[in-house]
C-alpha positions in Angstrom: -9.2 1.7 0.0 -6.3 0.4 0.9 -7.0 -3.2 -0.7 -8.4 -1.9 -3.5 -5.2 0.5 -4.2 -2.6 -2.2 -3.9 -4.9 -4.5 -6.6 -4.7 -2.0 -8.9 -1.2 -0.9 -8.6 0.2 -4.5 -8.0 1.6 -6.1 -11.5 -1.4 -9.4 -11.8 1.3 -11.8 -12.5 2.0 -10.8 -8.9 -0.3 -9.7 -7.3 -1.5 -12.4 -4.6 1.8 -11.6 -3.1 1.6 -7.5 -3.0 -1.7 -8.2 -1.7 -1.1 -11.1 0.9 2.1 -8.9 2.1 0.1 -5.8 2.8 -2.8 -8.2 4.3 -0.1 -9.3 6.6 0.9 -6.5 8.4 -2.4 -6.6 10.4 -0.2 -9.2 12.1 2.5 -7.3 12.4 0.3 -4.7 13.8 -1.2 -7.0 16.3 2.0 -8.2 17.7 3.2 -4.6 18.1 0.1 -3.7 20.1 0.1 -6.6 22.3 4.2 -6.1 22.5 4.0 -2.4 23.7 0.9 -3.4 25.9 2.8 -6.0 27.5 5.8 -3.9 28.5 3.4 -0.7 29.2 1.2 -2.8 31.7 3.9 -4.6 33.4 5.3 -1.0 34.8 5.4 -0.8 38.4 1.5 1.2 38.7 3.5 3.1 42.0 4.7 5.7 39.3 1.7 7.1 38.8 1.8 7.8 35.1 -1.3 7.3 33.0 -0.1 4.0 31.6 -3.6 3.6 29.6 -2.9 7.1 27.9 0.8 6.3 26.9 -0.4 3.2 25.3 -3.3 5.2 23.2 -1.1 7.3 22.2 1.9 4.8 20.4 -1.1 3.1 19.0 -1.7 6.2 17.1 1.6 6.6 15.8 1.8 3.9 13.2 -1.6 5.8 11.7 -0.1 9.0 12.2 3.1 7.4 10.4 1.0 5.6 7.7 -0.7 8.9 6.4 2.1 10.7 6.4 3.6 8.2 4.2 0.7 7.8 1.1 0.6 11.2 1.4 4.2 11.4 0.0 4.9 8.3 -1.3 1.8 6.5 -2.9 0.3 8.6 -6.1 -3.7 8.3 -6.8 -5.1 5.8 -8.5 -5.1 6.3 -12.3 -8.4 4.3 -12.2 -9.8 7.2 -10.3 -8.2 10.3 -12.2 -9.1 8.7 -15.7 -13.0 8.6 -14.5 -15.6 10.4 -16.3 -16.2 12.8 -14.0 -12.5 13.4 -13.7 -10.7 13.1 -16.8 -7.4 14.0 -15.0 -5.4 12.4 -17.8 -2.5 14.5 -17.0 -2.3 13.9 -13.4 -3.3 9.9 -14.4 -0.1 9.8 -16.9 1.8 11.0 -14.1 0.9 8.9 -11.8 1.8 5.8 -13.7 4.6 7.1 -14.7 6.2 7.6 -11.0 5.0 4.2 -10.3 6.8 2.6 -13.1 10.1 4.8 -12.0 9.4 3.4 -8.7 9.3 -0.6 -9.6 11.8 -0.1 -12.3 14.6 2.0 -10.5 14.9 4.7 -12.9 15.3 8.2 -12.2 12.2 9.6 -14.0 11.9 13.5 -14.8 8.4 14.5 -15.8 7.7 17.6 -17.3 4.2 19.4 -16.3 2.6 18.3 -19.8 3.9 14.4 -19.4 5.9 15.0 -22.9 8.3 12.8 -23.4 10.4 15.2 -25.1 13.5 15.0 -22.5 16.4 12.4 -22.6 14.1 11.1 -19.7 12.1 8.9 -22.7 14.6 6.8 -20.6 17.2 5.3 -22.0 17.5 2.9 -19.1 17.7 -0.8 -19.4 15.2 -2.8 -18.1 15.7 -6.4 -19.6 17.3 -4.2 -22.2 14.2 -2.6 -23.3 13.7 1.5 -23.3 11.3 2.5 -20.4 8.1 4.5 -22.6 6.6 7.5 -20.7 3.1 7.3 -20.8 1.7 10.7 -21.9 -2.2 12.2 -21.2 -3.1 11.8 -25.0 -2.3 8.5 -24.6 -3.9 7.8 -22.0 -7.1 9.6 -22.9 -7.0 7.5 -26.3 -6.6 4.3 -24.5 -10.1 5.1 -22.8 -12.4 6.3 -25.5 -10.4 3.7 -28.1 -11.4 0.9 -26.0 -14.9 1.9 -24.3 -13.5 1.7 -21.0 -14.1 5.4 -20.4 -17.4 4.5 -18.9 -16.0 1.8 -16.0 -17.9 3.5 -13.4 -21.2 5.0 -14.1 -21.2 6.2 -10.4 -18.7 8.8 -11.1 -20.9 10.4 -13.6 -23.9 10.6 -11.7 -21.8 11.9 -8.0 -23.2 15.7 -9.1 -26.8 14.5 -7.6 -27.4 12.6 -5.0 -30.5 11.2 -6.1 -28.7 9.8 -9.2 -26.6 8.2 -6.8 -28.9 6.6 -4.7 -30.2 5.7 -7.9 -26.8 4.2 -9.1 -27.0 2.2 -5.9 -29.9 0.9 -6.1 -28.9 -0.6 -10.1 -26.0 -1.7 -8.9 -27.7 -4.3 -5.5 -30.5 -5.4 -8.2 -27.4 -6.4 -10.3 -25.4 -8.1 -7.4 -28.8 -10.1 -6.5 -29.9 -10.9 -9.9 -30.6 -14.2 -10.6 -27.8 -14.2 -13.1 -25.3 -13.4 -10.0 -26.8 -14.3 -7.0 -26.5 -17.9 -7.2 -23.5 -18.5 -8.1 -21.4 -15.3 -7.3 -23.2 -13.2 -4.5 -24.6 -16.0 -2.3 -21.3 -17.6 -1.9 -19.2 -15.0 -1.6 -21.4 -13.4 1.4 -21.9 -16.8 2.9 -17.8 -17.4 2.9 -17.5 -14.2 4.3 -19.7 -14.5 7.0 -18.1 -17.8 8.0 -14.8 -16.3 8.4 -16.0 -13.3 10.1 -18.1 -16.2 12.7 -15.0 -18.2 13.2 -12.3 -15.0 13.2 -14.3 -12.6 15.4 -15.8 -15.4 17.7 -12.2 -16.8 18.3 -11.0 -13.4 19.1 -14.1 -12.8 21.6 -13.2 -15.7 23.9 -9.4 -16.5 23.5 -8.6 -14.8 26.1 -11.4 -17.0 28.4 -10.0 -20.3 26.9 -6.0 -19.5 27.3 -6.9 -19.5 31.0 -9.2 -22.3 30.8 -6.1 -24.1 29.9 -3.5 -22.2 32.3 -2.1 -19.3 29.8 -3.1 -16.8 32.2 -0.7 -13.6 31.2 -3.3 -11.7 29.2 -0.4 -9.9 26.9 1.0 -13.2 26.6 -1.8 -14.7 25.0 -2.5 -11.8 23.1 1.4 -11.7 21.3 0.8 -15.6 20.9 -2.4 -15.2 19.2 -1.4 -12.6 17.0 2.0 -14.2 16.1 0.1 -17.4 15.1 -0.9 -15.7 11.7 2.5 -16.0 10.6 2.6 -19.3 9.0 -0.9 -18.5 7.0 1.1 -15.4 6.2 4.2 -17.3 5.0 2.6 -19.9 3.0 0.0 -17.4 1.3 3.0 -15.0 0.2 5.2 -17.3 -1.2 2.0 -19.9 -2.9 -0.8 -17.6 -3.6 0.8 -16.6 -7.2 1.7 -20.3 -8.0 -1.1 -22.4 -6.5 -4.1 -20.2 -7.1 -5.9 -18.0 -5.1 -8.9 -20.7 -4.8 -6.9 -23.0 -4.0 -4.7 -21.3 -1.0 -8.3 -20.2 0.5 -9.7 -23.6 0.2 -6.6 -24.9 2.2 -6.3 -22.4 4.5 -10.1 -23.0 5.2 -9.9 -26.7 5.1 -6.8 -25.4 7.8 -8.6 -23.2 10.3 -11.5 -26.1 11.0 -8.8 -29.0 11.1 -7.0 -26.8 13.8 -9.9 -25.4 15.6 -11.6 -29.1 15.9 -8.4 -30.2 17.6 -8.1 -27.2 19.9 -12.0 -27.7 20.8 -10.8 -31.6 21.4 -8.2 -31.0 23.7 -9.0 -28.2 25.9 -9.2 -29.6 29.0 
C-alpha cells in the first residue's frame, strides 16, 4: 500500500524520485537494524539482560512510529474515496485539498462542505497563481464527466464475495491474455523473479561468503551490506526523473551482474 499511495500522491513529473526516496529507506532501515544489533550484541552477556528481547523490541519502534504517523499525517487516497462503492466525494475533495496545502505551504482552512466560500480560496502565491480549492461537486463531476467513475469494477462487486472471486478470476484471464501475456505479463514476472533470485539468494549466503573471505564480524557485514545500497539509491533519486525509468533499471541490472561476476571471480 505503501507504494501504491506514494504513486498516486507523488506529482508524475516527479515521481521516480518520491518513489525511489521512500524505496530507500529499506536501506536506511537495514543499517539501523544491523547498527542497534551491533551495539546490542557486543554487550558484555555477564549482565544478564535479555539482549535478544531489547533488540525486538527497538525494531518495533520505527513500525510503531510509522503508524502513528499516516495516521496523522498522510490522508486516504482520493482514488479510493472517489470509488463506486464509496463515493466519499467530500472526504476525497478534502483530502486533496490538505495535500496541496501540504506541497504548497499554505495554510489551508476547510470548511465541513469543502466550499470555497472563505478568504481561504487562497489568495496565496504560488508562481503567482491563486491556489483553487477543489470542492465534492467538482470532484464528483470530474468522474461521471469523464467515465472514470468506473476505474475499479472490484469495488462495486466487494458486497459478495462470489462477485469477487468472480472479479478475480476476469481480471488473471486479462493479465494472461494473449494480448498481455507476451509482451507485458511474461516479462514483467520473469524480471521480477530474477531480481528476487539474485536479491534474496545474495542475502541467504552473504554472511557465508564475507567469512569465506575473512569479514568475520557478523554485524559488520550486515551494516556493510546494507549500506552498499546507497549508491543505487543515490543515482536512482537524482536520474530516475531525467533518464527514464527503463533506462535506470536496465543499468542498474546491467550493474548488479557486472558487480556480482567480479565478486564470484575474486573470492578466494
Amino acid at each position: 500500500p505503501l507504494f501504491t499511495l506514494v504513486s498516486e500522491w507523488s506529482p508524475k513529473e516527479c515521481r521516480g524520485l518520491f518513489v525511489t526516496a521512500v524505496a530507500s529507506f529499506w536501506m536506511v532501515g537495514s543499517v539501523f537494524v544491523s547498527s542497534i544489533a551491533w551495539c546490542l550484541f557486543q554487550l558484555n552477556p555477564t549482565l544478564g539482560l535479555p539482549i535478544w528481547r531489547i533488540f525486538a523490541a527497538i525494531c518495533a519502534l520505527p513500525s510503531l512510529l510509522g503508524a502513528l504517523m499516516v495516521y496523522n499525517y498522510v490522508p486516504e487516497s482520493p482514488r479510493y474515496l472517489s470509488a463506486p462503492d464509496k463515493r466519499d466525494y467530500d472526504l476525497a475533495a478534502k483530502a486533496c485539498n490538505r495535500m496541496a496545502s501540504s506541497i504548497l505551504g499554505v495554510r489551508v482552512r476547510v470548511t465541513p462542505d469543502t466550499e470555497k466560500s472563505d478568504s481561504d480560496v487562497i489568495g496565496a502565491a504560488f508562481d503567482n497563481r491563486a491556489v483553487h480549492l477543489l470542492t465534492k461537486d467538482e470532484l464528483f463531476s470530474h468522474y461521471h464527466q469523464n467515465g472514470t467513475n468506473n476505474f475499479n469494477s472490484c469495488h462495486s462487486t466487494r458486497s459478495q464475495l462470489n462477485q469477487d472471486i468472480a472479479s478475480a478470476f476476469v481480471s488473471l484471464q486479462t493479465l494472461y491474455s494473449s494480448r498481455l501475456l507476451p509482451r507485458t505479463t511474461l516479462p514483467l514476472q520473469l524480471l521480477w523473479f530474477c531480481l528476487s533470485f539474485a536479491t534474496y539468494g545474495i542475502t541467504t549466503w552473504i554472511n557465508t561468503l564475507f567469512v569465506q573471505i575473512q569479514l568475520e564480524n557478523l554485524y559488520t557485514n550486515s551494516f556493510l551490506f546494507a549500506l552498499a545500497t546507497l549508491p543505487g539509491n543515490i543515482v536512482t533519486l537524482l536520474y530516475s526523473d531525467k533518464v527514464g525509468r527503463k533506462k535506470i533499471l536496465i543499468g542498474s541490472l546491467i550493474g548488479a551482474a557486472c558487480g556480482l561476476g567480479i565478486f564470484a571471480i575474486n573470492l578466494q
